[in-house]
N, C-alpha and C positions, 0 to 999 in steps of 0.2 A: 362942110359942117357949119352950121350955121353959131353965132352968139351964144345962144340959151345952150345947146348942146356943149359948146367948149366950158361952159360954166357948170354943166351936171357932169362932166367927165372929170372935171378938177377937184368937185365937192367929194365926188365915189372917192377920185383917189385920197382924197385928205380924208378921211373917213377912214379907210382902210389904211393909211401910212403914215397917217400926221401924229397919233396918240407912241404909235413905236417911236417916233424921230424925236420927239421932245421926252419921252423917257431917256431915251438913247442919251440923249444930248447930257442931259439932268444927271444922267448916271456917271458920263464924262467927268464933268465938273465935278462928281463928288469925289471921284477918284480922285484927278489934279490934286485939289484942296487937303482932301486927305492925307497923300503922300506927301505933301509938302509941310502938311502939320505934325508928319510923322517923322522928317529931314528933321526939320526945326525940332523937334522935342529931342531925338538921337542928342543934337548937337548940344540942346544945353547939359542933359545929363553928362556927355561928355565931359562938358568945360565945367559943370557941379564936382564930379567927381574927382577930375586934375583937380583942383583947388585941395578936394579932401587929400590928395596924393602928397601933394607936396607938404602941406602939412604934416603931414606923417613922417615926409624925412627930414624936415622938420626939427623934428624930437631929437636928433643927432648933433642938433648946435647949441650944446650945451658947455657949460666952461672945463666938466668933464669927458666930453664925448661920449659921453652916456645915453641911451636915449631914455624919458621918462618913460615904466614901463605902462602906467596906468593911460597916459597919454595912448600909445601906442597902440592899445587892447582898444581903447574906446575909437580912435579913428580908423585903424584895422577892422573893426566890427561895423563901422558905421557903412563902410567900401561895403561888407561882405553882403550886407542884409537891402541896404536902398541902391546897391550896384553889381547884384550879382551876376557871376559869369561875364563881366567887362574884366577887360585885363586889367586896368587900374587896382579892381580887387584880386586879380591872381596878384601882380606885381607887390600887392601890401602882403598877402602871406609870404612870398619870401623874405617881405623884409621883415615880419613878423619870425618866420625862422630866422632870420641870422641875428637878429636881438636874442632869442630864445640860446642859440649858440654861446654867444658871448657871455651871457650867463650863466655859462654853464647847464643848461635845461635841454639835454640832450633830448628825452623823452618828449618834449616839447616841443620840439624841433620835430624831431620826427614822422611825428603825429600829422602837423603844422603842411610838410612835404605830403606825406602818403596822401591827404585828402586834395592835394593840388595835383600829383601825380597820377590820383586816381580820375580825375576831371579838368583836363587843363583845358583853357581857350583856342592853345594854337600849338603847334609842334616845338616852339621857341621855349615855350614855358615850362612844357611837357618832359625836353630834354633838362632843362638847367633844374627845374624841378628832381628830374632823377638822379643826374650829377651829385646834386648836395645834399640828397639822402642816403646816396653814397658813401659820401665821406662821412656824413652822421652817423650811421651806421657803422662806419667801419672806427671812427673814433669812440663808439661803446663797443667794440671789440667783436663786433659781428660783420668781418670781412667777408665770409662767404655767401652770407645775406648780401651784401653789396655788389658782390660780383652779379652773382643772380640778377640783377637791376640792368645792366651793363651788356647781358647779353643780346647777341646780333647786332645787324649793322646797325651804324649811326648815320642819318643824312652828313653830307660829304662837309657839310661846315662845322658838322660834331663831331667828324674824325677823330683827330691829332686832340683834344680835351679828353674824349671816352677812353682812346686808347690809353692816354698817359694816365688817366686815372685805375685805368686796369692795372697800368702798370702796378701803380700805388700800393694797389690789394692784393696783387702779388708779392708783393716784397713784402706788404707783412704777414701774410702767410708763407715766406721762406721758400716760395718759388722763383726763384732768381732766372729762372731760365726762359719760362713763362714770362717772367716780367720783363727781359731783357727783351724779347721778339716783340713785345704788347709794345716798349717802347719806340723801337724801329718803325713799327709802325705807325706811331705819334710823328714820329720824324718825317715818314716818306709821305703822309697825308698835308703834309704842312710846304708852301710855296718856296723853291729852291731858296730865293732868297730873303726867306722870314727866320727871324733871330730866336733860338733855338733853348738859349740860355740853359735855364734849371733843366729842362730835357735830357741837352747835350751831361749836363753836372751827373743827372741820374744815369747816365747809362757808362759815363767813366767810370761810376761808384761802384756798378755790375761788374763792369771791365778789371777794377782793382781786389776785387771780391774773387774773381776765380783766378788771379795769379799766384 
């Protein structure tokens, strides 16, 4: 094959495969770039939103332990609206319910939970969220509402909490027998040798109840 031929066979191919290769290439690149401006932007939100977090608890270092409530609403809303669906903003509505608790604003509480129990982040949230509209619940005297919450199994690190809190809703609904089993099982989901305390206290209490 002579010069001129090796030069028409290279041109054919750069013709037919040069115009793919540098899109190709082009497209590469835009990907890398992207993704990495996509890394970079995750992270600052991220480290925006801790800032707003901490803040928020924050509002608890006061000379009453109080937290300010107007504070609270405004940096809890700020999480909800420029960081929604990051746990930082699941994390400020509980703390957003347990202020609401502490004041007495059961129905605010409540509320506060259902909408985070109806859409949590992660199973972490999902549980502790249904936990403490549990007990909201059952501290406006709607225990069997709360049981309801409660049913079926709990991942194996929610055990011995779910259960002991069934217990809870049993004893005040005067099902002592119920609540006795519900506690045992608090117990036997919990590591032989982890400290057992108020458990061990409520199920003496059962014990002292049917003698």
């Amino acid at each position: 094959m002579t010069e001129e031929e090796q030069i028409a066979q290279i041109k054919d191919w750069w013709q037919r495969n040069g115009k793919p290769l540098l899109t190709g290439g082009a497209l590469a690149l835009a990907l890398v770039f992207g993704w990495n401006a996509w890394q970079s932007y995750q992270t600052k939100q991220a480290q925006s939103a801790s800032l707003i977090y901490q803040q928020l608890l924050e509002t608890s270092l006061t000379g009453s332990g109080t937290p300010d409530a107007g504070k609270v609403a405004e940096l809890a809303g700020k999480l909800k609206s420029e960081y929604a669906g990051t746990h930082y903003a699941q994390y400020a509505s509980l703390f957003v319910a347990k202020v609401a608790v502490e004041a007495g604003k059961l129905d605010d509480a409540a509320a506060e939970l259902k909408a985070l129990s109806d859409k949590p982040v992660d199973a972490t949230v999902a549980e502790l969220a249904r936990q403490r509209l549990a007990r909201v619940l059952a501290a406006q005297g709607k225990a069997e509402d709360a049981l309801k919450l409660l049913e079926g199994e709990a991942a194996k690190v929610w055990q011995a909490s779910r259960e002991e809190l069934k217990g809870d809703l049993l004893v005040q609904l005067g099902r002592a027998d119920d609540a006795h089993a519900a506690y045992l099982k608090a117990k036997a989901a919990l590591a032989d040798d982890a400290a057992v305390g108020g458990l061990q206290m409520k199920l003496d209490d059962l014990a002292k109840g049917d003698a």
